[in-house]
C-alpha positions as CSV (number, residue, x, y, z in Angstrom):
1,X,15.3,-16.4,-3.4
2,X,16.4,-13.1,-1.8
3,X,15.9,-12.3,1.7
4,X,14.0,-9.5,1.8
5,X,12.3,-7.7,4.8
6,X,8.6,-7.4,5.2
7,X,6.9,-3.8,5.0
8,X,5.3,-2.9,8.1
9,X,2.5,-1.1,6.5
10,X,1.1,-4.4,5.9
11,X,0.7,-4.8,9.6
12,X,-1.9,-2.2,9.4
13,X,-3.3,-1.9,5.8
14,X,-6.8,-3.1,6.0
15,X,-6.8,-4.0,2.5
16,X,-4.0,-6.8,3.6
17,X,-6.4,-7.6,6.8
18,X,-9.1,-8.5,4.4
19,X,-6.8,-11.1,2.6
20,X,-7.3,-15.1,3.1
21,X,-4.8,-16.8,5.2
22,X,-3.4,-18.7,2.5
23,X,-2.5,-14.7,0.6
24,X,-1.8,-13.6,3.7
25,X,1.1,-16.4,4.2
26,X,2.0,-16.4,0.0
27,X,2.8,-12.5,0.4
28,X,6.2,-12.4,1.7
29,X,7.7,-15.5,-0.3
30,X,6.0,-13.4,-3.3
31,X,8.5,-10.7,-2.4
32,X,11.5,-12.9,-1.9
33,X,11.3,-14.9,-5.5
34,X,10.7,-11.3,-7.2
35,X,14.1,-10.2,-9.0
36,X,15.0,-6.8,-8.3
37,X,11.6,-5.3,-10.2
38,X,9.3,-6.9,-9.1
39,X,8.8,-9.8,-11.6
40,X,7.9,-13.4,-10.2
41,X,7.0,-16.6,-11.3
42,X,3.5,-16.9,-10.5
43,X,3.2,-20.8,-10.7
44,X,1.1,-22.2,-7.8
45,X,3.5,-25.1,-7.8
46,X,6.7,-23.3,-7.3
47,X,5.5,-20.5,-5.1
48,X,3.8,-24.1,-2.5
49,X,7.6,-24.8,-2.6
50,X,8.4,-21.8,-1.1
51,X,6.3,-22.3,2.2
52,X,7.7,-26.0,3.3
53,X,6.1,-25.0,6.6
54,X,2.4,-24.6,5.6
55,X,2.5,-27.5,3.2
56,X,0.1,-29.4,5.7
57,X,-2.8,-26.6,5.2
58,X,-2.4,-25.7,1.7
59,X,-2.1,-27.4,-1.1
60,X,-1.3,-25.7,-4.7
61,X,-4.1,-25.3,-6.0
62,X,-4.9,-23.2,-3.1
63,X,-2.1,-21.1,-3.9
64,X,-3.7,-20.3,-7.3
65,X,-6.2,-19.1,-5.6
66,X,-4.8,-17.0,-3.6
67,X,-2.8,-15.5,-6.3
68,X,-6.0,-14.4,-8.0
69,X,-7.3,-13.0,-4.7
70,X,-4.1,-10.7,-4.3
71,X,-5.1,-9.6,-8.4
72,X,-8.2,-8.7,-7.4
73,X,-7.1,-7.2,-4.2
74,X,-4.1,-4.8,-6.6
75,X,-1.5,-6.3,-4.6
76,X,-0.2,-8.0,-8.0
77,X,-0.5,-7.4,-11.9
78,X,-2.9,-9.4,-13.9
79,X,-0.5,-12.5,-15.2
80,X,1.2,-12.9,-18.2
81,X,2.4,-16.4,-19.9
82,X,5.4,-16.5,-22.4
83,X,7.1,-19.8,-23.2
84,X,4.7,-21.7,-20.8
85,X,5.6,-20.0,-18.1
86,X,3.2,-18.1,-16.2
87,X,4.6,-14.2,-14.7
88,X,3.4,-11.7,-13.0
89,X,4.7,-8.4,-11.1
90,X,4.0,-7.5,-7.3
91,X,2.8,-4.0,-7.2
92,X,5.0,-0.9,-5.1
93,X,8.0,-3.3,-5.0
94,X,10.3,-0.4,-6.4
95,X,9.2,2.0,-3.7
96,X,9.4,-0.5,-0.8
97,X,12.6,-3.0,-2.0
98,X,14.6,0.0,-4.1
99,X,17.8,-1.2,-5.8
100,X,20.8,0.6,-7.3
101,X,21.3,-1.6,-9.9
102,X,18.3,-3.7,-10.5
103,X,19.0,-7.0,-12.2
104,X,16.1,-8.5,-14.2
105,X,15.3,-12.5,-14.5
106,X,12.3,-12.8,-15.6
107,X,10.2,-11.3,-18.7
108,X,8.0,-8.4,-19.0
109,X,5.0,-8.5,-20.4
110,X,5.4,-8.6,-24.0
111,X,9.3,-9.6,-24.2
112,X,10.3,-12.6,-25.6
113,X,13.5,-13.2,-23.8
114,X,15.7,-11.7,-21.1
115,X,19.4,-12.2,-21.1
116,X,19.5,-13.4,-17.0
117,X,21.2,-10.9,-14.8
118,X,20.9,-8.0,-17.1
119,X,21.1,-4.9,-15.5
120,X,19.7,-3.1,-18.3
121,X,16.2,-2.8,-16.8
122,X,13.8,-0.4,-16.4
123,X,15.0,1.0,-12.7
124,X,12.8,2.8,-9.9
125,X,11.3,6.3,-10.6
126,X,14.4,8.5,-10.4
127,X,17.4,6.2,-10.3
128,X,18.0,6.6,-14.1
129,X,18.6,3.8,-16.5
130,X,21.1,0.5,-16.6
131,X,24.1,0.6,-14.3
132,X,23.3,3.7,-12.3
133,X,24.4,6.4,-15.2
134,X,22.2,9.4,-14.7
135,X,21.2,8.6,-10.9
136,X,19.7,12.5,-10.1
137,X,18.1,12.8,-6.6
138,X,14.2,14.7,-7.1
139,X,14.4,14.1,-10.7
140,X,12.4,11.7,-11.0
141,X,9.1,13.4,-9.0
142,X,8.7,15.4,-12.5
143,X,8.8,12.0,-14.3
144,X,6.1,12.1,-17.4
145,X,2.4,10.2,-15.8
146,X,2.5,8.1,-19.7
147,X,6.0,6.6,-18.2
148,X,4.2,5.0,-15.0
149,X,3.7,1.4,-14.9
150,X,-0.2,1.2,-14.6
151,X,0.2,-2.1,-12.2
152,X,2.2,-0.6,-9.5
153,X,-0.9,1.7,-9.0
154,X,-2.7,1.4,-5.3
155,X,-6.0,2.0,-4.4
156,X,-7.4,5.3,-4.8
157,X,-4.1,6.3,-7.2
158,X,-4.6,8.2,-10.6
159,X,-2.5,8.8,-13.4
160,X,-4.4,12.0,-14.6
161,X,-5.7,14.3,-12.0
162,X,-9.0,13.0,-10.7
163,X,-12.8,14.8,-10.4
164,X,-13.0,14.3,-6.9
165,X,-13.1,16.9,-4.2
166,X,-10.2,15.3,-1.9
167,X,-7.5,15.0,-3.9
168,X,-3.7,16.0,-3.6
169,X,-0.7,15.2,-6.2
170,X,2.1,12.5,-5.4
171,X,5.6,11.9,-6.2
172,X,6.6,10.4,-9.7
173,X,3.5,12.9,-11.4
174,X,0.4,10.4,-9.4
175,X,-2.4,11.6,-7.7
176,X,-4.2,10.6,-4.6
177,X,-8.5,10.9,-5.0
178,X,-10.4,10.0,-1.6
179,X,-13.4,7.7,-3.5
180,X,-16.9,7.6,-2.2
181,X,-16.3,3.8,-0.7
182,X,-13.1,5.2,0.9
183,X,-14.8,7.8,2.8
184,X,-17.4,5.2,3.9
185,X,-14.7,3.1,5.5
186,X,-12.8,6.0,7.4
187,X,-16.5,6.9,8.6
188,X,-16.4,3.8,10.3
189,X,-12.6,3.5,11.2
190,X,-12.4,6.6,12.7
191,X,-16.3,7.4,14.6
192,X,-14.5,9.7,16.9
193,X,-14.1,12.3,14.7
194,X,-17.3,11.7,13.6
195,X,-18.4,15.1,11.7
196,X,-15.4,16.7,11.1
197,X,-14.1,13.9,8.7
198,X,-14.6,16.0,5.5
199,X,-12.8,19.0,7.0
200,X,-9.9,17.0,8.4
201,X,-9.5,15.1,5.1
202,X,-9.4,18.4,2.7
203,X,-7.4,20.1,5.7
204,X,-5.0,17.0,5.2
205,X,-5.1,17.3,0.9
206,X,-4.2,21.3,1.3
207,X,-1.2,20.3,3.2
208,X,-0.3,18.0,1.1
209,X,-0.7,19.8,-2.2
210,X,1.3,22.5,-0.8
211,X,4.4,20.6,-0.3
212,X,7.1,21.3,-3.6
213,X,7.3,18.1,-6.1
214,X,10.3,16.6,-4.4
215,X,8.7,16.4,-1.0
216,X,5.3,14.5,-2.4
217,X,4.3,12.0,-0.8
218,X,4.6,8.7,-2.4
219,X,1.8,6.6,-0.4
220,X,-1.2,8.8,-0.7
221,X,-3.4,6.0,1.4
222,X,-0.3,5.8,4.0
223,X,-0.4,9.8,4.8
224,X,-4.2,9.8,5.1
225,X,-4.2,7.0,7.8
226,X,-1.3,8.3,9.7
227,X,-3.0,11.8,9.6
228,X,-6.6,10.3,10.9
229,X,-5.2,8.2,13.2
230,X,-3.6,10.9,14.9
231,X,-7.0,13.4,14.9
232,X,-9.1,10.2,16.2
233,X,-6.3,10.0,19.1
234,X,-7.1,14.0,19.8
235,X,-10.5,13.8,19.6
236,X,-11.0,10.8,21.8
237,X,-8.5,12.5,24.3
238,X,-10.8,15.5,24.2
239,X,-13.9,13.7,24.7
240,X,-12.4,11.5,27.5
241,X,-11.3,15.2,28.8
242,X,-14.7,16.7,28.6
243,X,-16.1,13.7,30.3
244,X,-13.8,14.2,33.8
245,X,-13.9,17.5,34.1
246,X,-18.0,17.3,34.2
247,X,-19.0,16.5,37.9
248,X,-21.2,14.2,39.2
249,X,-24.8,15.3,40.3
250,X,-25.5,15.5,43.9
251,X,-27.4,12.4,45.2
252,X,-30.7,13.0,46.5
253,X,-30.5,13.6,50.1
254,X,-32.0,10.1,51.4
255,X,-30.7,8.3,48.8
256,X,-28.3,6.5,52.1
257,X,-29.6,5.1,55.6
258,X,-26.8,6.5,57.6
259,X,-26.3,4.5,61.0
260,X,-25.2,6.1,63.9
């Protein structure tokens, strides 16, 4: 197992809020037992090993289920069995655990056998291919939308440029769509801006569809919270504002017994 650092988004992805305990607790040993793209062994039994502390409150058949919750929730590819073993691949690891020269252990989908410790893997959108030959910086933002790997999609993410009406392109040829169930939830995140949520959203895709291919944003979910959480701040500073600056009426005139 590597030691690899936990993304802070996770801290305040409601997607990952959602998650059972047992998931919740199963994520980051995930990350650490994944070689360097993402691949993992995704055996109930051997990832139970991994958390010696919680072996008290879970057992592994837990863990299987948790695993199928975080495959339901996108956070990992459907599962793949070759020789016995069971595999599966933990979405956005290139974008958040990025290495130079990515060493693969364990099978794709599909591939018999992998020669352990081969570099000669298929390496993060714009790093080029084996040992770091053809490394190009913005390159890679151009990349063809066939080439993607379908399971390191997110929530809301398209290959093909979506129908919808708040939408903006991301880096590696991706788009971003705003779904109907989406813009329920940031209804209810963010009631401060209350009306003005459809015109802060589109004012957020313009600016975002306006920046060149190489400066695209590669976490269209990410960008839109940051960007509402920042109007809900200056619209409740406004209303709080608005609120002070009002004075308080007068009280009627014997409203008090005054003593002398």
């Amino acid at each position: 197992m590597k030691n690899r650092h936990f993304h802070t988004r996770y801290l305040t992805d409601p997607l990952f809020a959602r998650l059972s305990l047992c998931a919740k607790v199963i994520w980051q040993p995930i990350t650490c037992m994944a070689d360097d793209i993402g691949i993992f062994p995704a055996d109930g039994h051997a990832i139970h090993m991994a958390i010696p502390a919680y072996h008290g409150d879970f057992t592994a058949a837990d863990v299987d289920a948790a695993v199928e919750e975080l495959v339901k929730a996108g956070f990992i590819s459907t599962p793949w069995s070759i020789d016995g073993r069971t595999f599966a691949k933990r979405s956005w690891f290139e974008n958040e655990h990025w290495t130079r020269n990515p060493r693969q252990l364990y099978p794709l989908e599909g591939q018999e056998k992998v020669s352990r410790g081969s570099s000669e893997t298929p390496c993060a959108i714009g790093t080029g291919k084996g040992k770091g030959k053809g490394k190009s910086k913005g390159r890679g933002n151009t990349r063809n939308p066939s080439q993607v790997d379908k399971s390191t999609l997110r929530p809301g993410e398209f290959l093909e440029e979506p129908k919808a009406e708040l939408r903006f392109p991301l880096r590696g040829g991706k788009w971003f769509a705003v779904t109907e169930e989406s813009y329920k939830q940031y209804q209810n995140s963010y009631p401060d801006i209350g009306p003005d949520l459809f015109a802060v959203l589109s004012k957020a895709c313009q600016w975002a569809s306006s920046l060149s291919p190489k400066n695209r944003k590669a976490n269209g979910a990410l960008f839109l919270k940051n960007w509402l959480d920042r109007q809900n701040t200056s619209a409740r500073f406004k209303q709080s504002s608005f609120k002070q600056s009002t004075p308080d009426p007068k009280p009627p005139v014997n409203q008090f017994d005054w003593e002398d």
